[in-house]
N, C-alpha and C positions, 0 to 999 in steps of 0.2 A: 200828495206823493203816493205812490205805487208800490209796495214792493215787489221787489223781480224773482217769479216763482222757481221753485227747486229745479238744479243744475242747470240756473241760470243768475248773473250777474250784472251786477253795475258798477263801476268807479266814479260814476258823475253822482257827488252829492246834491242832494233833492229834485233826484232825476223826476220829471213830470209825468210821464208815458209810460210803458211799458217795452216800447222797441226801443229804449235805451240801454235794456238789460241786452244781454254777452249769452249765447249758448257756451256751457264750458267745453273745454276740449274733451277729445277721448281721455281716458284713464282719470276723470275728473268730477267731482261733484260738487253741490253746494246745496243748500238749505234754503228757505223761502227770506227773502233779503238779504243776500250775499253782498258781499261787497269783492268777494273774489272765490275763485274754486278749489277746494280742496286738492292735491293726490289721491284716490285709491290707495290704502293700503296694500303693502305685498303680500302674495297671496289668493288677490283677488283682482279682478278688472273690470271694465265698464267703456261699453260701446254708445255712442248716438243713440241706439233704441233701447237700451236696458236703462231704466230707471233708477236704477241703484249699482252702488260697486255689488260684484258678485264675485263666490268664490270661485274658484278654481273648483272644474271636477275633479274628480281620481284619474290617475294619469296624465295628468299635467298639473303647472306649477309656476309660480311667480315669484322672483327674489327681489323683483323692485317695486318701487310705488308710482302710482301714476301710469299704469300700465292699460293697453284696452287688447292683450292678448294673453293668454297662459300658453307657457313652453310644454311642450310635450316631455316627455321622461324619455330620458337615454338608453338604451340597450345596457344592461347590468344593474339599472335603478330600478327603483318600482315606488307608486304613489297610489296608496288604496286609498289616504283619506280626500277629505277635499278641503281646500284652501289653503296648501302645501304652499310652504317659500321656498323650500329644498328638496331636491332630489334625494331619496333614502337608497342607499346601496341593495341589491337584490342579495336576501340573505344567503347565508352558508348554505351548501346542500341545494341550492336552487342554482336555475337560468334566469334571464327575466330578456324577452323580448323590446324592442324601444313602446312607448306606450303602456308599460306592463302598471297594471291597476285600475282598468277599466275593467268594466263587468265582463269582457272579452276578452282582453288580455291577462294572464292570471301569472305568475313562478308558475315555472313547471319543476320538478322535485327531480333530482338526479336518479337514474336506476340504481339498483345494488351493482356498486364493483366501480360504480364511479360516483366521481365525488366533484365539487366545486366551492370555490373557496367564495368570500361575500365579495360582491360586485361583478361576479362573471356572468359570461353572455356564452359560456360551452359548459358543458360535463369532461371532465377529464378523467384516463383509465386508468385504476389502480395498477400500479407492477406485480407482476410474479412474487408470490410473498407476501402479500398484503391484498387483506378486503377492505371495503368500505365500511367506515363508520356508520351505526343507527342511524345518525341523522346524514350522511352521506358529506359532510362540511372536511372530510381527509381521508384516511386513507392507515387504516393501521397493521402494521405487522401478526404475521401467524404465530401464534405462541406454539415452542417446542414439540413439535410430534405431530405440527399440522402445516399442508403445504396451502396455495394458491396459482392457477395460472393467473394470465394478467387480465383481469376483470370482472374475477370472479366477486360475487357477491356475498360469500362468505369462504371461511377455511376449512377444510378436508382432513378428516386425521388420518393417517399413514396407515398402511392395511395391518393384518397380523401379520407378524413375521419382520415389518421393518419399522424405522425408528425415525428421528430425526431430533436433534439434542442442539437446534439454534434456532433462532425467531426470524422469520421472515423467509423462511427456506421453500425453493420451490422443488425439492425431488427430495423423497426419501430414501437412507439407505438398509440397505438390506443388513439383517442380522450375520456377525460372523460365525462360525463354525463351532459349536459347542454353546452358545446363545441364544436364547429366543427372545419374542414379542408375544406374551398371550393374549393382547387386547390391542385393540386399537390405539392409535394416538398417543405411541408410547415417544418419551424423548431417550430413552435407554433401551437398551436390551439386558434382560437377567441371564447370569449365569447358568446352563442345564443342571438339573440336580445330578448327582452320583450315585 
């Protein structure tokens, strides 16, 4: 008797020959006297010519077993490692192109003034009122004495002379008549002395 060498098999016990052994299928292997052929694990796949299951590069990805292809990654996911069974959502603050996680494909980072929430494939523009967060994942309001237009990348405080006393405001007002602002970024005006 013969054993039937790796990913390949035999069902016929005490097969004589050797061309009774079975090449296995794609997404399939076996060990040196098989008696059938495993699945690939997910994760990873195996063609006719690869010798071994293999993993999945970065940017693509395999949720079953028994596979001889890896999925590519979807526009909003991203897969930097390799042998991925799932798609990872493309973090907060980023894009992520379909394919993203190959040495070419990379997140690309939102600018200031716009932000993205996790799994997007845009940048979206902050309102009037609000800048972007450090990491650009929202979108926050202008505290007291400081304006934005819509996309700006951070807040402005109000000149001398005017004020602005709510959050997220995009126009300041001017001081009234016996009142000042000596400093910038004020959310009040003081009284003129006498």
């Amino acid at each position: 008797c013969q054993d039937c060498p790796i990913n390949t098999f035999s069902n016929i016990i005490n097969a004589k020959t050797k061309s009774s052994c079975l090449v296995c299928s794609n997404g399939k292997y076996s060990v040196t006297g098989s008696f059938q052929c495993t699945n690939c694990e997910a994760g990873k796949y195996k063609t006719s010519t690869l010798p071994s299951c293999t993993n999945c590069p970065s940017g693509k990805y395999q949720s079953i077993t028994g596979s001889s292809v890896c999925k590519s990654v979807d526009a909003g996911f991203c897969m930097s490692s390799i042998g991925s069974t799932k798609q990872d959502q493309c973090p907060a603050g980023n894009t992520c192109a379909a394919g993203c996680g190959t040495t070419i494909i990379k997140p690309i980072k939102c600018i200031a003034g716009k932000y993205s929430n996790s799994g997007s494939t845009t940048c979206t523009t902050c309102d009037a009122g609000k800048s972007s967060s450090v990491d650009n994942s929202g979108c926050i309001n202008c505290e007291a004495g400081k304006i934005a237009d819509a996309g700006s990348g951070s807040c402005t405080p109000c000149d001398l002379g005017y004020y602005l006393d709510v959050t997220g405001g995009v126009k300041c007002k001017a001081c009234v008549a016996g009142t000042y602002a000596a400093t910038t970024g004020n959310n009040k005006c003081s009284s003129c002395p006498e």
